[in-house]
TORKOL-4160 file (C-alpha; in steps of 0.2 Angstrom, whole numbers, padded with zeros to 4 digits, m for minus):
318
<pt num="1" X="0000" Y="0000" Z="0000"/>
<pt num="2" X="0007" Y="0017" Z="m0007"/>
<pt num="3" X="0002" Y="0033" Z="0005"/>
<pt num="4" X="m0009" Y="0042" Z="m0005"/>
<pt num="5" X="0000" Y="0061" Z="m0010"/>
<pt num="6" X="m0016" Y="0070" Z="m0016"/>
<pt num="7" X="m0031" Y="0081" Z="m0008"/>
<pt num="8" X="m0022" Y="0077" Z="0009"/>
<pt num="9" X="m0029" Y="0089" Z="0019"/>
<pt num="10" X="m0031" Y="0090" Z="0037"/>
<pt num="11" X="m0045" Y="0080" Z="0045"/>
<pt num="12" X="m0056" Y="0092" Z="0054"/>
<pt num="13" X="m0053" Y="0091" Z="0073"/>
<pt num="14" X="m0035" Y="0087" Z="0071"/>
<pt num="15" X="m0031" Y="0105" Z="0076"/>
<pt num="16" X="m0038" Y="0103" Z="0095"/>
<pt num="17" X="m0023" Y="0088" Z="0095"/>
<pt num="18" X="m0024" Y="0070" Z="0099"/>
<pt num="19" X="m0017" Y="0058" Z="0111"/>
<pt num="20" X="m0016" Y="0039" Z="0111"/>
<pt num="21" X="m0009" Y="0042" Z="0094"/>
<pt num="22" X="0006" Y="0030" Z="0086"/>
<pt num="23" X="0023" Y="0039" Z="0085"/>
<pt num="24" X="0041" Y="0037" Z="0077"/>
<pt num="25" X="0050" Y="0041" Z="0062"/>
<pt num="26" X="0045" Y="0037" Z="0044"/>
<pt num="27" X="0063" Y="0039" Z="0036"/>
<pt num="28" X="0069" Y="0057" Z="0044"/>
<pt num="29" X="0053" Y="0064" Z="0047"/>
<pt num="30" X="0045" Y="0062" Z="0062"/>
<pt num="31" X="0025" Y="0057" Z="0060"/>
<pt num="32" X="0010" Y="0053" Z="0071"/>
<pt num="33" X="m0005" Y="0043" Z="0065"/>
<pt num="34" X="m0021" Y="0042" Z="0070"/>
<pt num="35" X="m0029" Y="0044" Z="0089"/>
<pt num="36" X="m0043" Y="0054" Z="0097"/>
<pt num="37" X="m0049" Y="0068" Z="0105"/>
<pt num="38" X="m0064" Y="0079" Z="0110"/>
<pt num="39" X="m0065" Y="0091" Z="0096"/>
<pt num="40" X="m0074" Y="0106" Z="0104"/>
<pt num="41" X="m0070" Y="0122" Z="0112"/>
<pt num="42" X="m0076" Y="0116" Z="0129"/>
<pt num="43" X="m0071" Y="0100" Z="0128"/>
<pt num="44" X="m0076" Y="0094" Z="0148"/>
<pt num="45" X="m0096" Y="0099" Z="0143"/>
<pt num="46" X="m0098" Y="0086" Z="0132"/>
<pt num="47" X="m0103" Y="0067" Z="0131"/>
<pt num="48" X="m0092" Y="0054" Z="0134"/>
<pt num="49" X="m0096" Y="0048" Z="0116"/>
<pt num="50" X="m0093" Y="0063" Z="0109"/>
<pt num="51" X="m0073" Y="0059" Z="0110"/>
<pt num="52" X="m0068" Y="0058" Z="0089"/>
<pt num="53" X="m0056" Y="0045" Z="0082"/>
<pt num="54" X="m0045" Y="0048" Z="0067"/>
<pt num="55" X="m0033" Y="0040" Z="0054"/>
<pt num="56" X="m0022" Y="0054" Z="0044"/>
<pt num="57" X="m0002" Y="0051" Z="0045"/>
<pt num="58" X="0001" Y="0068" Z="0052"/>
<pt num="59" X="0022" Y="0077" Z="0052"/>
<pt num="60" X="0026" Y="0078" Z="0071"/>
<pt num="61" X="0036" Y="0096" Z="0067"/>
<pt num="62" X="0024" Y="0103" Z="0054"/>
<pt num="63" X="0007" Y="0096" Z="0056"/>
<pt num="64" X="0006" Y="0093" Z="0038"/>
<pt num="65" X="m0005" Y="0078" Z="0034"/>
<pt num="66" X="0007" Y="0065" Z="0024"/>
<pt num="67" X="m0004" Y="0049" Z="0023"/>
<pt num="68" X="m0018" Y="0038" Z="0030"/>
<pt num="69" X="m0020" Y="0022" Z="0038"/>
<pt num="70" X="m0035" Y="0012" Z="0034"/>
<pt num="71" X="m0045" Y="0014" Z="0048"/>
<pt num="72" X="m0048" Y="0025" Z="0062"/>
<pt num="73" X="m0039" Y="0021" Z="0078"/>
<pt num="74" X="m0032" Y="0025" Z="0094"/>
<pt num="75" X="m0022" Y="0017" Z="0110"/>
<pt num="76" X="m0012" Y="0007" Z="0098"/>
<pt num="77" X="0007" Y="0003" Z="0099"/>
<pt num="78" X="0022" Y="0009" Z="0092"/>
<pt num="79" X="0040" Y="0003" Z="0090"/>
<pt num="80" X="0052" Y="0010" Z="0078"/>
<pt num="81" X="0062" Y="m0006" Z="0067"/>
<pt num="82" X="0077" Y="m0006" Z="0055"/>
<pt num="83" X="0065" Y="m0009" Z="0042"/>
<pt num="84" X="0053" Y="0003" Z="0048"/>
<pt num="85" X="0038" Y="0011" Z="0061"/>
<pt num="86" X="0027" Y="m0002" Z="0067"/>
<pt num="87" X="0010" Y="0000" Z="0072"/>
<pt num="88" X="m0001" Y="m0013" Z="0079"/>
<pt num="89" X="m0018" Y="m0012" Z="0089"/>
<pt num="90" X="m0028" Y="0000" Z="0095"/>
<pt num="91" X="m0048" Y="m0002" Z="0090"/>
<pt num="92" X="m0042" Y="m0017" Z="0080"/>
<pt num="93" X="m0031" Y="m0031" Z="0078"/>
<pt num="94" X="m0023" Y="m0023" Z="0061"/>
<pt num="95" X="m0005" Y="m0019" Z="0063"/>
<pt num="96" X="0006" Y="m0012" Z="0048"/>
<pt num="97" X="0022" Y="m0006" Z="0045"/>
<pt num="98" X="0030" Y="0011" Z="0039"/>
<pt num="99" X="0044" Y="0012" Z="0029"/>
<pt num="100" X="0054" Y="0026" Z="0024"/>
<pt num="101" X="0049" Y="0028" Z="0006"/>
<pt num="102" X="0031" Y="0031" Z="0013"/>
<pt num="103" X="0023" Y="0014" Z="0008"/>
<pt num="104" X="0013" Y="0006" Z="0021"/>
<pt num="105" X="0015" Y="m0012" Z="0022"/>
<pt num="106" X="0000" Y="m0024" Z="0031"/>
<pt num="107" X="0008" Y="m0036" Z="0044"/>
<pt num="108" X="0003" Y="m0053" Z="0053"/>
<pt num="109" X="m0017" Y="m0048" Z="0062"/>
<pt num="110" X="m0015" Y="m0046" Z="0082"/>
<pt num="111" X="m0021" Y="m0063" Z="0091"/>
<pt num="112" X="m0034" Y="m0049" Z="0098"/>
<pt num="113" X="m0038" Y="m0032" Z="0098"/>
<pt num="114" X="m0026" Y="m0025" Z="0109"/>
<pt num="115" X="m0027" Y="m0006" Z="0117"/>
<pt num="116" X="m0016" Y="0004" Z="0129"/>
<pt num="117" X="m0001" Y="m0005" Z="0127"/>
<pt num="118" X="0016" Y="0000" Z="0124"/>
<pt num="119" X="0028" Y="m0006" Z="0109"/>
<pt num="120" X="0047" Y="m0006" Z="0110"/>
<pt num="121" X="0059" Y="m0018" Z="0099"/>
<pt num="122" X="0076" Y="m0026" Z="0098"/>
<pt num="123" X="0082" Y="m0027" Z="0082"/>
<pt num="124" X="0068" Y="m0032" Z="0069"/>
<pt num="125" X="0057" Y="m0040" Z="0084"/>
<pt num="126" X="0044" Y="m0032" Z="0090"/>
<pt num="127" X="0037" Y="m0033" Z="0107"/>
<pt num="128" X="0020" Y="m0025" Z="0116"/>
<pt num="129" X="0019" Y="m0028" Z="0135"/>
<pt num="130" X="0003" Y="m0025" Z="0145"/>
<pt num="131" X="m0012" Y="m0016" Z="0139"/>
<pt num="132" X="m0029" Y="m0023" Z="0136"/>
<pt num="133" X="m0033" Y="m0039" Z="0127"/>
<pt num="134" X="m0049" Y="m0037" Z="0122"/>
<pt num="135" X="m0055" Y="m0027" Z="0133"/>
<pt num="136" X="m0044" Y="m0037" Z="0147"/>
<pt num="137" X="m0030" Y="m0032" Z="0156"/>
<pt num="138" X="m0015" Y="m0040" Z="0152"/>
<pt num="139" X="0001" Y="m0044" Z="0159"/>
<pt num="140" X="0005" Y="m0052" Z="0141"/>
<pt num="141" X="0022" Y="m0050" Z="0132"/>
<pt num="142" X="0016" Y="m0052" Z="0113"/>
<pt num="143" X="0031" Y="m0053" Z="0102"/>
<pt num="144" X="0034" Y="m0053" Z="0080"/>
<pt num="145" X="0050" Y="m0056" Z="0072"/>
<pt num="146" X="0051" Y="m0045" Z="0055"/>
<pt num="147" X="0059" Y="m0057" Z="0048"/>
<pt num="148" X="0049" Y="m0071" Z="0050"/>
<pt num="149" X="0031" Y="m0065" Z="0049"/>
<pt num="150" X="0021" Y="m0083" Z="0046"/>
<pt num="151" X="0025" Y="m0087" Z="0064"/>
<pt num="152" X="0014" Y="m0073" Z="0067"/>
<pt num="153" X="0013" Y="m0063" Z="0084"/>
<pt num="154" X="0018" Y="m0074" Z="0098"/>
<pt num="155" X="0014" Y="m0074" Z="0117"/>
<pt num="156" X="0030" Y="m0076" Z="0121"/>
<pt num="157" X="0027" Y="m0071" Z="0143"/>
<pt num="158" X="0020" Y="m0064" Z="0155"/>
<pt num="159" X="0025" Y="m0050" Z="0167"/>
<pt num="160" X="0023" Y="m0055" Z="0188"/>
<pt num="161" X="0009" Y="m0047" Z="0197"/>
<pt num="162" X="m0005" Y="m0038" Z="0191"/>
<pt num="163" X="m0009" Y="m0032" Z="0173"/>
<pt num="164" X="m0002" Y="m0015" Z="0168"/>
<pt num="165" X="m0014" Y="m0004" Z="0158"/>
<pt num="166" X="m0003" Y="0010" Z="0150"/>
<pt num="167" X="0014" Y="0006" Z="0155"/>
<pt num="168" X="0030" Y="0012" Z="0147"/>
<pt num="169" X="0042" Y="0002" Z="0141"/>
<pt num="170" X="0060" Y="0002" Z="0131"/>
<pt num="171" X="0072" Y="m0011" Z="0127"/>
<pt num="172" X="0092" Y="m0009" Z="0129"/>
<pt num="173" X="0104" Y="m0022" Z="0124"/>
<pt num="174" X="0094" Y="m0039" Z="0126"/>
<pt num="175" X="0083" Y="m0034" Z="0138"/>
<pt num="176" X="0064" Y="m0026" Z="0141"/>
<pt num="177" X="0063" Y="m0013" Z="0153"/>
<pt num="178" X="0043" Y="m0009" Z="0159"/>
<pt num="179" X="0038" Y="0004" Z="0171"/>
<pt num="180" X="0022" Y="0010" Z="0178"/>
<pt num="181" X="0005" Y="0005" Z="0170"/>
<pt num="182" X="m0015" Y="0003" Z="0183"/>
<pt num="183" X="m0024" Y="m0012" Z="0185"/>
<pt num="184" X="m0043" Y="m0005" Z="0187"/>
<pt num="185" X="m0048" Y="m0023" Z="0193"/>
<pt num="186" X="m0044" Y="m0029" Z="0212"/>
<pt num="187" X="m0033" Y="m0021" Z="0223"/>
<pt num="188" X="m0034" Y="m0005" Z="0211"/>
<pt num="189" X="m0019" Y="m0001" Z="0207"/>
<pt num="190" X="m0005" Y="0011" Z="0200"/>
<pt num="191" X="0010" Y="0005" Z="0197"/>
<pt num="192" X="0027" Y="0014" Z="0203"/>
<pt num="193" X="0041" Y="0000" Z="0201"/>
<pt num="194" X="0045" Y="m0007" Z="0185"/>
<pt num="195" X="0050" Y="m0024" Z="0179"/>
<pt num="196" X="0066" Y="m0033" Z="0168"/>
<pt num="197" X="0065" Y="m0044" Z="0152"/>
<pt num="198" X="0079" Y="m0053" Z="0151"/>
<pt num="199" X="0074" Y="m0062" Z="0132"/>
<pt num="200" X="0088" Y="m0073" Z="0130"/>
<pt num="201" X="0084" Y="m0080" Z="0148"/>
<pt num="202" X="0065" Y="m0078" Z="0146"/>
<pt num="203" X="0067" Y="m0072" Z="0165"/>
<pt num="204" X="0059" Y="m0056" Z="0174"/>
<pt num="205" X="0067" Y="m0044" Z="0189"/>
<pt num="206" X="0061" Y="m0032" Z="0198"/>
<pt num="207" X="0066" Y="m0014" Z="0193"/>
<pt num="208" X="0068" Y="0004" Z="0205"/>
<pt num="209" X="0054" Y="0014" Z="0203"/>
<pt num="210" X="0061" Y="0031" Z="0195"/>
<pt num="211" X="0057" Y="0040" Z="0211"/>
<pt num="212" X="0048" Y="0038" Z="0229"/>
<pt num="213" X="0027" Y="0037" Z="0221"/>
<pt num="214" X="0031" Y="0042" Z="0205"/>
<pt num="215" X="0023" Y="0033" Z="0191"/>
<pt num="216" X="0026" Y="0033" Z="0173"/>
<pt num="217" X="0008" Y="0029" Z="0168"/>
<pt num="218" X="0005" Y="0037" Z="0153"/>
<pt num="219" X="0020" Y="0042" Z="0148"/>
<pt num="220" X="0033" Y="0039" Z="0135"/>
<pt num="221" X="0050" Y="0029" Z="0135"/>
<pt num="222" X="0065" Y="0032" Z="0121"/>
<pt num="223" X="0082" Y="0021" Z="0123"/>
<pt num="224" X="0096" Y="0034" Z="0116"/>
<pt num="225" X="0112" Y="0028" Z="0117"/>
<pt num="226" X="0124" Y="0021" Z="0129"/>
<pt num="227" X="0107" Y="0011" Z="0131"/>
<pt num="228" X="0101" Y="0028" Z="0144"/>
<pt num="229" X="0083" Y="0026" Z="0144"/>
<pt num="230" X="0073" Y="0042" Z="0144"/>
<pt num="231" X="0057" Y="0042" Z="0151"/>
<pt num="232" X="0043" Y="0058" Z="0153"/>
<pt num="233" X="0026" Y="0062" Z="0156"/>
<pt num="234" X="0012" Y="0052" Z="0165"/>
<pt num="235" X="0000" Y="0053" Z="0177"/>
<pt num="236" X="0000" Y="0057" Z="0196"/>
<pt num="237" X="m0001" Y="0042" Z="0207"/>
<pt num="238" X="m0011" Y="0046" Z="0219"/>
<pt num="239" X="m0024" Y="0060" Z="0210"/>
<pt num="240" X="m0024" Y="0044" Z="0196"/>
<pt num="241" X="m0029" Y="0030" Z="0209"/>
<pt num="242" X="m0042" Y="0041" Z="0218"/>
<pt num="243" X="m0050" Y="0043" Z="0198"/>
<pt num="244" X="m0049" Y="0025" Z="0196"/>
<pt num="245" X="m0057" Y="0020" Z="0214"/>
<pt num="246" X="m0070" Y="0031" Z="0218"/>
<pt num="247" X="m0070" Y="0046" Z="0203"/>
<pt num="248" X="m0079" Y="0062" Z="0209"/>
<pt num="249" X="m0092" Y="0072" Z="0201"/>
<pt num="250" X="m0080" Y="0087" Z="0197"/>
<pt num="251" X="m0066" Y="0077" Z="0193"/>
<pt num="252" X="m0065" Y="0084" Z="0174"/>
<pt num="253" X="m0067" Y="0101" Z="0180"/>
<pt num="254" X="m0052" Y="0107" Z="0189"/>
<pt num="255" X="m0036" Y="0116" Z="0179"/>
<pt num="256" X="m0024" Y="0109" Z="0172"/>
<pt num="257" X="m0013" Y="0111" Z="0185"/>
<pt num="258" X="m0025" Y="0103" Z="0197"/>
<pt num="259" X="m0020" Y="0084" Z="0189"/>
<pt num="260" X="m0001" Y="0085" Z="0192"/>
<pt num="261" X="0003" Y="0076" Z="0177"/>
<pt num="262" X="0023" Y="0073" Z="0177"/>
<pt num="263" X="0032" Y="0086" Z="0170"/>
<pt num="264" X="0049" Y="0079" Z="0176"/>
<pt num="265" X="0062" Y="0070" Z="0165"/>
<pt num="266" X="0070" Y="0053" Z="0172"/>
<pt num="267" X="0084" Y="0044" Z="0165"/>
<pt num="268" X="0087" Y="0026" Z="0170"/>
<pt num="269" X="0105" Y="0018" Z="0167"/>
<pt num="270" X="0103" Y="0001" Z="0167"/>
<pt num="271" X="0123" Y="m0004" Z="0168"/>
<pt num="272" X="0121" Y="0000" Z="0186"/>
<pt num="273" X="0100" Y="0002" Z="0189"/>
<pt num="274" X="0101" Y="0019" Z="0194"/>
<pt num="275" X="0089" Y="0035" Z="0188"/>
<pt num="276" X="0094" Y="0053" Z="0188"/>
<pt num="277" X="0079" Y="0066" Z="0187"/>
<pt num="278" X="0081" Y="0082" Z="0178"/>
<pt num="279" X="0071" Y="0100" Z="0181"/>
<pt num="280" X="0053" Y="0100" Z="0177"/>
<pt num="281" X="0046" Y="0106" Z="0165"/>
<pt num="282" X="0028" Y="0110" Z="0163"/>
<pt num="283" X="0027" Y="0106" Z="0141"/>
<pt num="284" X="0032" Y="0089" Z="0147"/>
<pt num="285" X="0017" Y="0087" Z="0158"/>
<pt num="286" X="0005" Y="0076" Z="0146"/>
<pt num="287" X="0001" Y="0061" Z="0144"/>
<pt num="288" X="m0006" Y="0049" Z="0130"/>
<pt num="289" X="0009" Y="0058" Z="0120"/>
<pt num="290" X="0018" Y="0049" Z="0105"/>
<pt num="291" X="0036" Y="0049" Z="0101"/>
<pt num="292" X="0049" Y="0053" Z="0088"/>
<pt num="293" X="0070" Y="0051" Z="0092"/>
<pt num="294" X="0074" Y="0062" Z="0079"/>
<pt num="295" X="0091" Y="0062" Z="0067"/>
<pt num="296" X="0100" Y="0075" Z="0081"/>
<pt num="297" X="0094" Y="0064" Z="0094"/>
<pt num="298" X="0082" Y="0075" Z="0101"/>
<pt num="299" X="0066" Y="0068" Z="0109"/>
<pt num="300" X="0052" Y="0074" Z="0100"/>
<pt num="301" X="0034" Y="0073" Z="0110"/>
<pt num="302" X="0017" Y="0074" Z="0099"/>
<pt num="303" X="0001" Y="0076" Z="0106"/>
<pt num="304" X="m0006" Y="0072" Z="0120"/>
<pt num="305" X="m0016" Y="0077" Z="0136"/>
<pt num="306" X="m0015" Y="0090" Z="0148"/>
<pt num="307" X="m0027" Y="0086" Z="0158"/>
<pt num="308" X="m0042" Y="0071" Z="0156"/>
<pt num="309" X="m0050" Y="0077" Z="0139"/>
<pt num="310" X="m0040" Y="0092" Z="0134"/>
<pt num="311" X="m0027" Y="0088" Z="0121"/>
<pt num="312" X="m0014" Y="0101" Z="0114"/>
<pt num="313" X="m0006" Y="0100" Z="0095"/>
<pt num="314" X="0009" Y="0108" Z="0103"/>
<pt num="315" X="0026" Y="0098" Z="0100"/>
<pt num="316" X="0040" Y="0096" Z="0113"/>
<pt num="317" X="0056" Y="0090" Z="0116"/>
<pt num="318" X="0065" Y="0081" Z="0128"/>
């Protein structure tokens, strides 16, 4: 499949921004594809139903449309290949792959429809940890080698303890590093310590949290290299599990401020486990955002949320 290059103009509603978008780089430019948001001027009066769902392959710099997917989704995953961007889940079981002469390949259907998940990959295999499997949450690691697709996707593990809906997760070396991540069945829970994939072992370990009750639920994880692992963005722990047990009335209506999304940068060495956390920041206070590791090695955020329902089309960098 060959993006289409004419009449590609902007879908309307994409201006508000989106979160739950995929994100990476198709050849040096860095794009974003689908996701949703609520495409009004006051978005918190609205239904619930009212949140829109898209499918344009947008430039993460520019906001110029420079493609399509087939269908419109969100909450998918993302993890950027040697042969290209892949893109798996969301609403569906499709996944695809995005090369950098802007062709769009189909690949091997997901077992399930998978949402909320988080895509990394080590060399051309790719791996998507946690999420929900139709419509349940997961402690699956599902796994596709590139370069053998008629084995399909494969459930190759799966993580201790309970399920992690929205974790983060980046690969270095071998090795699959997942942190944060809710499990909205019983105990309730938002996730602050993070877990080890060791693939050649097929063994997990318990990983430091990046700081005392910080959580990185929501939020985004790049290796850069030296194998650091930057990590940004999220939820708040505590605010977060108060939504997720017992939501208030007027929980959508406070400012953004109110939600104390993270706005603080955390870099993890895994040589010797340790994190070192920069300044905050407030344009990195989103979550739902999708990432691009540009040319220069700049850590481009698209999208997001800065608060439940408000999304901004404003780019960052980490």
């Amino acid at each position: 499949m060959i993006l289409a290059v004419a009449a590609l103009v902007a879908e309307p509603g994409i201006e508000y921004g989106v979160s739950g978008s995929f994100g990476g780089m198709m050849g040096d430019i860095p794009v974003f594809a689908g996701g949703c948001n609520f495409p009004f001027e006051d978005p918190i009066s609205v239904p619930a139903a009212s949140k829109t769902f898209y499918c344009g392959i947008y430039n993460g710099l520019t906001g110029e449309r420079v493609g399509s997917l087939p269908v419109k989704t969100a909450y998918g995953a993302s993890a950027q290949t040697p042969k290209g961007l892949v893109m798996a889940g969301g609403s569906t079981k499709n996944a695809w792959l995005l090369t950098a002469d802007g062709k769009l390949h189909d690949l091997p259907h997901l077992p399930k429809t998978l949402d909320n998940a988080y895509g990394a990959a080590i060399g051309n295999v790719v791996y998507i940890a946690g999420g929900n499997l139709d419509g349940e949450p997961s402690c699956g690691l599902l796994c596709l080698d590139l370069d053998n697709l008629k084995e399909g996707w494969q459930m190759i593990s799966m993580m201790p303890g309970l399920p992690r809906v929205q974790p983060v997760m980046a690969a270095a070396g071998n090795k699959l590093y997942v942190w944060g991540g809710f499990y909205g069945g019983e105990p309730k829970t938002v996730h602050t310590s993070g877990l080890c994939y060791d693939t050649a072992a097929n063994e997990w370990t318990e990983m430091p949290e990046p700081a005392s009750g910080v959580t990185l639920s929501g939020g985004v994880a790049v290796t850069l290299d030296h194998n650091r692992i930057v990590c940004a963005g999220g939820v708040n722990r505590r605010i977060f599990l108060d939504a997720i047990t017992n939501q208030s009335p007027d929980y959508l209506e406070h400012p953004v401020e109110w939600y104390r999304f993270n706005g603080k940068t955390y870099i993890f060495h895994p040589c010797d486990q340790t994190w070192i956390a920069l300044d905050y920041n407030p344009d990195r206070a989103r979550a739902g955002a999708a990432t691009a590791l540009l040319p220069n090695g700049t850590i481009l955020l698209m999208g997001g949320e800065l608060k439940p329902r408000v999304r901004t089309p404003r780019p960052a960098v980490l």
